[in-house]
C-alpha positions as CSV (number, residue, x, y, z in Angstrom):
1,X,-18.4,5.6,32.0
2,X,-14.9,4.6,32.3
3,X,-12.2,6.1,30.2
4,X,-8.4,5.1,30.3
5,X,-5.4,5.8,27.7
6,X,-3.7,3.0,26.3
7,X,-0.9,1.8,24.3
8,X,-0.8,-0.3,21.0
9,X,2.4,-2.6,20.8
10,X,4.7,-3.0,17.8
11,X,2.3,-5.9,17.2
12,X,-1.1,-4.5,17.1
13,X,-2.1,-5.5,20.4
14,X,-3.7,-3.6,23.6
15,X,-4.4,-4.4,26.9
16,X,-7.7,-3.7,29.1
17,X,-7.0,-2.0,32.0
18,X,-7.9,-4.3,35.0
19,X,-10.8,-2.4,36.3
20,X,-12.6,-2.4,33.1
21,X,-11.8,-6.5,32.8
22,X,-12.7,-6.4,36.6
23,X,-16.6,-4.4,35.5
24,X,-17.2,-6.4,33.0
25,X,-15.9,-9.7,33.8
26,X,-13.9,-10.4,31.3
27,X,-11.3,-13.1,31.6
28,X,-8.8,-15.0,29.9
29,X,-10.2,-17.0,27.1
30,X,-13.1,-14.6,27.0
31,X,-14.0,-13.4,23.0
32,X,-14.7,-9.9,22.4
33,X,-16.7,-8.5,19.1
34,X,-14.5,-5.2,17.8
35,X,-16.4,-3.0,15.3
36,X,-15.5,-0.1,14.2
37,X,-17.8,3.1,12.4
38,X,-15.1,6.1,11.5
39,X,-13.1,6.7,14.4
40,X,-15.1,5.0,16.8
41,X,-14.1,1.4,18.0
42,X,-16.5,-0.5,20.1
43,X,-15.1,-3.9,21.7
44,X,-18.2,-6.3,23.4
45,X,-17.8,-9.3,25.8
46,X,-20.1,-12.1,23.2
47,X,-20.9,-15.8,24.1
48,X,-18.2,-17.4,21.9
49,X,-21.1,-20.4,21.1
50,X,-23.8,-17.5,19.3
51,X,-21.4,-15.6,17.8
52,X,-20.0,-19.4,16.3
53,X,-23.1,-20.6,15.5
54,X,-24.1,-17.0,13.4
55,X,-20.7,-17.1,12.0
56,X,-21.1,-20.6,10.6
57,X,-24.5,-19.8,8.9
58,X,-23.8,-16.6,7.3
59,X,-20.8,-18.0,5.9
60,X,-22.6,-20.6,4.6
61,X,-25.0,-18.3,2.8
62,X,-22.4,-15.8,1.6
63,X,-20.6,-19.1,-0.3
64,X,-24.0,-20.1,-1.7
65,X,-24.8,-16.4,-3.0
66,X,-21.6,-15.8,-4.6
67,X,-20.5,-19.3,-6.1
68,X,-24.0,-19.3,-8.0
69,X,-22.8,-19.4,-11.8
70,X,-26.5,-18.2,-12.7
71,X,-25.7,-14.6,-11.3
72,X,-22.6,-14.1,-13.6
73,X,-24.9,-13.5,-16.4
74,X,-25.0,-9.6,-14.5
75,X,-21.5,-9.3,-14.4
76,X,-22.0,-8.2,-18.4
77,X,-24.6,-5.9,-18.4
C-alpha cells in the first residue's frame, strides 16, 4: 500500500503524487470514479467509454421513474 500526504488548493483540487500516477498508469486525460462512505474517499482509474455508457442509461431510467405523473397519486397519502 502506498500512503502520501497531500494538499487541497483554494480551489478544491489535489494532485497524485507521481509514483502512485506512475503504479497505476494514470495519465492526463485519464477519468477517475471518487466515492466516498464517511471519511473514507476512494478514487479508481475507469474506462471513460463504460462508465459513459452506464451513466447514459441510468439517467435515462431515473427521468422515466420520476417524471411519471401516475406515481404522484403517493405523494398524498
Amino acid at each position: 500500500m502506498e500512503t502520501k500526504i497531500i494538499k487541497v488548493t483554494d480551489k478544491g483540487q489535489i494532485s497524485l503524487p507521481i509514483e502512485i500516477r506512475s503504479s497505476l498508469k494514470i495519465q492526463q486525460g485519464d477519468e477517475l470514479l471518487i466515492t466516498r462512505s464517511n471519511n473514507l474517499v476512494v478514487l479508481k482509474k475507469i474506462k471513460s467509454s463504460d462508465f459513459k455508457d452506464l451513466l447514459m442509461h441510468s439517467e435515462r431510467v431515473a427521468k422515466k421513474l420520476w417524471s411519471s405523473k401516475e406515481d404522484d397519486v403517493w405523494d398524498n397519502i
